[in-house]
C-alpha positions as CSV (number, residue, x, y, z in Angstrom):
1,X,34.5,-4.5,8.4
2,X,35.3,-3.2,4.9
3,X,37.3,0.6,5.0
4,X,35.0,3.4,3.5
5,X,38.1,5.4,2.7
6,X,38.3,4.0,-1.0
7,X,34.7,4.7,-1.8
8,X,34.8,7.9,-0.2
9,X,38.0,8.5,-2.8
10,X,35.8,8.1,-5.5
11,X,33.4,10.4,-4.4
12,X,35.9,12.9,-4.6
13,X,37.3,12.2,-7.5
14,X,33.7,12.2,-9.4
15,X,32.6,15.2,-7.5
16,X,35.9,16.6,-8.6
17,X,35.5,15.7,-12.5
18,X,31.8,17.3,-12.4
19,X,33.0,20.1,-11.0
20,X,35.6,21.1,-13.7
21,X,32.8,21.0,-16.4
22,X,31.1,23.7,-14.5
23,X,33.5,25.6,-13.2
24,X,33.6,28.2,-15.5
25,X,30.6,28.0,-17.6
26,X,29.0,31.9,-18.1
27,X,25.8,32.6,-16.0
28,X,23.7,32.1,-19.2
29,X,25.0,28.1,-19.7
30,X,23.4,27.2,-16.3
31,X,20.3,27.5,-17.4
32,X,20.7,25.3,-20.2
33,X,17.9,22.4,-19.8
34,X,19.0,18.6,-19.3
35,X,17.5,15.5,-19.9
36,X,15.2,15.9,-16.5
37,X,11.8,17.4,-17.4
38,X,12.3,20.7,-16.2
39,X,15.3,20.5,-14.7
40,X,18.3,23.0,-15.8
41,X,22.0,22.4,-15.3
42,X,21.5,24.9,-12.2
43,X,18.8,22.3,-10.7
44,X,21.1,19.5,-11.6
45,X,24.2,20.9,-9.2
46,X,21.3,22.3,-6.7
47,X,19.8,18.7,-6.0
48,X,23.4,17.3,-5.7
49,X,23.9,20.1,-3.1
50,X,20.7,19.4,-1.3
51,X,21.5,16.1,-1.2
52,X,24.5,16.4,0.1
53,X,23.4,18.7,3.0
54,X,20.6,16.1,3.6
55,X,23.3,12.8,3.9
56,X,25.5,15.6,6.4
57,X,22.2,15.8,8.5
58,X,21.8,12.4,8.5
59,X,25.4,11.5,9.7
60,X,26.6,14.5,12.2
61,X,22.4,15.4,13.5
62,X,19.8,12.8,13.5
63,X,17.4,14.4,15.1
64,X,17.5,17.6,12.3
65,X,17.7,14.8,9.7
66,X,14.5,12.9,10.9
67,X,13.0,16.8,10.9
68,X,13.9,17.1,7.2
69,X,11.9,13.5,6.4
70,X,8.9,14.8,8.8
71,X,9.1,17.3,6.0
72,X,9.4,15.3,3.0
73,X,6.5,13.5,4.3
74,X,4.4,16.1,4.0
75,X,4.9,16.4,-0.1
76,X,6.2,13.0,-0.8
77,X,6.3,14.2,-4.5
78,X,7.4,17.7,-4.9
79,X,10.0,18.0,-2.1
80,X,13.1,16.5,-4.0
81,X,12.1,19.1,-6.8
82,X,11.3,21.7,-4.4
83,X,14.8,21.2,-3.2
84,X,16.5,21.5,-6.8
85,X,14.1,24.7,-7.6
86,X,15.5,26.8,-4.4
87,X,19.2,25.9,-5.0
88,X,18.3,27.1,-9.0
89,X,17.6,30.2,-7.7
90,X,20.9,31.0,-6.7
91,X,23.4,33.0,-8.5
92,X,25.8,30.3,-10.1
93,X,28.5,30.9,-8.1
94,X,26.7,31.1,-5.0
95,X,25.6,27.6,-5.6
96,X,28.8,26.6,-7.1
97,X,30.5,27.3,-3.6
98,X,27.5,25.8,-1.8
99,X,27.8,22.9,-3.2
100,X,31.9,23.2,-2.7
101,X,31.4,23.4,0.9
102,X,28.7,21.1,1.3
103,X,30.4,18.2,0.0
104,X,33.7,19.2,1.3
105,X,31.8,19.0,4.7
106,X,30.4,15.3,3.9
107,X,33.7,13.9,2.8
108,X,35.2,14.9,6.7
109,X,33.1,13.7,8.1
110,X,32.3,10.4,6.4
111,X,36.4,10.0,7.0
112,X,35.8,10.7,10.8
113,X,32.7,8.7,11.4
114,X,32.9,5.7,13.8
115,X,33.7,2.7,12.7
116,X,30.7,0.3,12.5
117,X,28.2,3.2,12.5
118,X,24.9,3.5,10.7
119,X,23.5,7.1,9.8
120,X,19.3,7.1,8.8
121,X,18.1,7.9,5.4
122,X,15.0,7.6,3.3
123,X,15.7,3.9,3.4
124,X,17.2,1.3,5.5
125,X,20.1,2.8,7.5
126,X,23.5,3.5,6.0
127,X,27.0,2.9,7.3
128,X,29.3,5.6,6.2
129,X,30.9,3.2,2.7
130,X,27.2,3.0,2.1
131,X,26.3,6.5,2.4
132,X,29.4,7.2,0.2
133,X,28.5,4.6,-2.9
134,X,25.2,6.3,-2.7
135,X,26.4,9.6,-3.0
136,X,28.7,8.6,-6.1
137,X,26.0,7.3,-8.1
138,X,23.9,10.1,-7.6
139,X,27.3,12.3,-8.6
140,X,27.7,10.3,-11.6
141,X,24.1,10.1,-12.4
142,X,23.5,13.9,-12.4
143,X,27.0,14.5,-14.0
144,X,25.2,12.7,-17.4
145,X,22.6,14.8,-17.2
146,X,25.1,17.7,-16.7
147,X,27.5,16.6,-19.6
148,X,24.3,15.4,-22.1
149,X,23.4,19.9,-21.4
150,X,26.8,20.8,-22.5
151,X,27.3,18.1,-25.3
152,X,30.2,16.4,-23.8
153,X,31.4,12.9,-23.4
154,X,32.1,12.0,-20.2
155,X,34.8,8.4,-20.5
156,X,33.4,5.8,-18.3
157,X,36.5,5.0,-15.2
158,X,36.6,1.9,-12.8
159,X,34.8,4.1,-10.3
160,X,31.5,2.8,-12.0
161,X,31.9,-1.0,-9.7
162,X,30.6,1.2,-6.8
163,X,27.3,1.9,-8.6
164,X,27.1,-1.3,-10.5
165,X,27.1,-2.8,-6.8
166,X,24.4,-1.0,-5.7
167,X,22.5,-1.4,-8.4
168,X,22.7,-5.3,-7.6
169,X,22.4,-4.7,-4.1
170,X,19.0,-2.5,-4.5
171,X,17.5,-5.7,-6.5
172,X,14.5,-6.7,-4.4
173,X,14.4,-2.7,-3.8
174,X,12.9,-2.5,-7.4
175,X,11.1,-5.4,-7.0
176,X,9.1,-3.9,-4.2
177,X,9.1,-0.5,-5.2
178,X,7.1,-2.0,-8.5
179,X,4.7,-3.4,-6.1
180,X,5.9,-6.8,-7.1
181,X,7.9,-9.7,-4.5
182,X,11.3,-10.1,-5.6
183,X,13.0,-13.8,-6.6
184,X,14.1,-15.8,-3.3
185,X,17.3,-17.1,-5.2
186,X,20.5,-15.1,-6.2
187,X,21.1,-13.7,-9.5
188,X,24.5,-14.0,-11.7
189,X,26.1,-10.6,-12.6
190,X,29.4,-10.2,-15.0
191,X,29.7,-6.6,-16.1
192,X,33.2,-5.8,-18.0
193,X,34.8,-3.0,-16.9
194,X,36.4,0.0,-18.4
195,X,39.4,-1.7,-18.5
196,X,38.3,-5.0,-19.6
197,X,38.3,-6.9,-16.6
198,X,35.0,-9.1,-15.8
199,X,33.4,-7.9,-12.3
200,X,31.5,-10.9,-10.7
201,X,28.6,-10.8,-8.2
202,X,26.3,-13.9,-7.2
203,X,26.8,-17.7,-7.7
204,X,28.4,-19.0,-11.2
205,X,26.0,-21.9,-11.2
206,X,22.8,-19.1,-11.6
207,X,20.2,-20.1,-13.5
208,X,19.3,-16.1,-13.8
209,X,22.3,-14.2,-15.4
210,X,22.8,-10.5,-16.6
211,X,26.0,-9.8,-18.7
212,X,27.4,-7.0,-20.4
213,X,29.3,-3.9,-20.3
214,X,29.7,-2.1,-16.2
215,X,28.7,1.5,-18.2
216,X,25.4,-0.2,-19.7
217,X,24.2,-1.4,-16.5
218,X,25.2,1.9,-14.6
219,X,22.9,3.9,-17.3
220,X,20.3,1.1,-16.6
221,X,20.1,1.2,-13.1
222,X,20.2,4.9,-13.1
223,X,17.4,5.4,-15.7
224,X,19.6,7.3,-17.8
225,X,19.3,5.2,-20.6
226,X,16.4,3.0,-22.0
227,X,17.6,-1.3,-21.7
228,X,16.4,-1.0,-25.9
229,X,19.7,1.3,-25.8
230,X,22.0,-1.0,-24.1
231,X,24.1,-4.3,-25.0
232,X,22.8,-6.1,-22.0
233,X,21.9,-9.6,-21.5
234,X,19.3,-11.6,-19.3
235,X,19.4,-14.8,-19.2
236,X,16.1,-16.3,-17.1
237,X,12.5,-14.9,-17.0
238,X,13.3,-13.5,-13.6
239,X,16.6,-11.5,-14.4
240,X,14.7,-10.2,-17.7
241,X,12.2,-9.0,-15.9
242,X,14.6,-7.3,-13.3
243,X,15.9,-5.5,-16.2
244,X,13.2,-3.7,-17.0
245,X,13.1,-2.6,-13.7
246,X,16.0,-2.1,-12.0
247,X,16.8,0.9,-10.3
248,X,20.1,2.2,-7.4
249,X,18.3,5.1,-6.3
250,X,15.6,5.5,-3.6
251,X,12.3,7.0,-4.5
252,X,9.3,6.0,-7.3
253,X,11.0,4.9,-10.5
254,X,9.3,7.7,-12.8
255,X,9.1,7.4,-16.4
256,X,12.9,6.8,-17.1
257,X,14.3,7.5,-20.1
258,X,12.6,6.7,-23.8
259,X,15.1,4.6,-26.2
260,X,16.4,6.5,-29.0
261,X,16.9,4.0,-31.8
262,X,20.5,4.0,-31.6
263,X,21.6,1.3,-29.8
264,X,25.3,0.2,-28.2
């Protein structure tokens, strides 16, 4: 059984790295708008924090988690932004501590969690390395949108293999969630890294292959960049088509993100 403690590193360390971007912006800067429709930097931080009180439910309460998806039941598609509009609300440094504490909170007890366990969640049950990958691409994700508010570059790190691997792993997810059956055979992934080494997933006799850079196929499986945008290649009917509509996180896909022309 694979140790969570590395992924749960990288949580920090991304959670960590967002954090010093906002640390000490003015009052005023946190309601600067993102890419999200609607969404400020505030609601950006605020949905990380909700979502990070939601994956604590889910690991130390089951019973108060299943509560919260009774909930969410109930207004399938306003309760995320419901969520991200309360947290908003809050003074900035009232949510900056919520958020603090809340994913300080996770991280123990992620650490602490039995080994072997599986925690519910909007999907298919999580172990504790699962829970972790899914709260790093969500960290990273938002991060963009937070960075793209305050015109900054964030450098693309080796912490992106955890969400390239869910993004392969959630495959058939966006398959389905498209209303569409997903391939029976395995796909071929090679994604360079950072670094320039070559990360591998799936058979190397494939006929369906995706290659490029790790960072393009992040932004792709997080909808925060359009595939027009990004130097990836399908090779197969079956993996182009996946690219156009692969997605890591749980949920409908929305409209993603419109390409700008410019390329990589």
């Amino acid at each position: 059984m694979a140790d969570p403690t590395p992924v749960i590193d990288d949580l920090r360390a991304e959670s960590d790295e967002l954090d010093l971007l906002v640390a000490e912006l003015s009052p005023e800067r946190w309601t600067l708008p993102t890419p999200a429709p609607g969404w400020t930097l505030a609601h950006q931080i605020a949905h990380l924090a909700w979502t990070d009180r939601s994956a604590l439910l889910a690991v130390t309460d089951a019973d108060a988690f299943q509560a919260l998806v009774e909930k969410a039941l109930t207004a399938p598609d306003s309760f995320v932004d419901e969520g991200a509009d309360e947290g908003a609300r809050l003074p900035p440094a009232e949510l900056l501590a919520a958020w603090r504490a809340g994913r300080a909170a996770l991280d123990r007890a992620l650490r602490t969690a039995p080994a072997g366990a599986r925690f519910p969640w909007y999907g298919p049950p999580m172990s504790a390395a699962s829970m972790a990958t899914a709260r790093l691409m969500e960290t990273w994700a938002h991060g963009l949108d937070v960075a793209d508010a305050l015109g900054v570059a964030r450098p693309p790190t080796e912490r992106l293999g955890h969400v390239a691997r869910l993004g392969v792993r959630t495959r058939d997810f966006a398959y389905t969630v498209h209303g569409l059956t997903p391939p029976a055979e395995e796909f071929r992934v090679e994604l360079t890294t950072p670094s320039g080494k070559v990360w591998v997933h799936g058979p190397e006799g494939a006929a369906q292959r995706v290659t490029g850079p790790v960072l393009d196929f992040c932004l792709l499986v997080t909808r925060r960049a359009h595939r027009a945008d990004l130097a990836l290649t399908a090779t197969g009917p079956d993996a182009d088509r996946w690219l156009d509509i692969a997605q890591a996180f749980a949920g409908p896909p929305g409209a993603g993100r419109a390409p700008d022309g410019a390329g990589r």
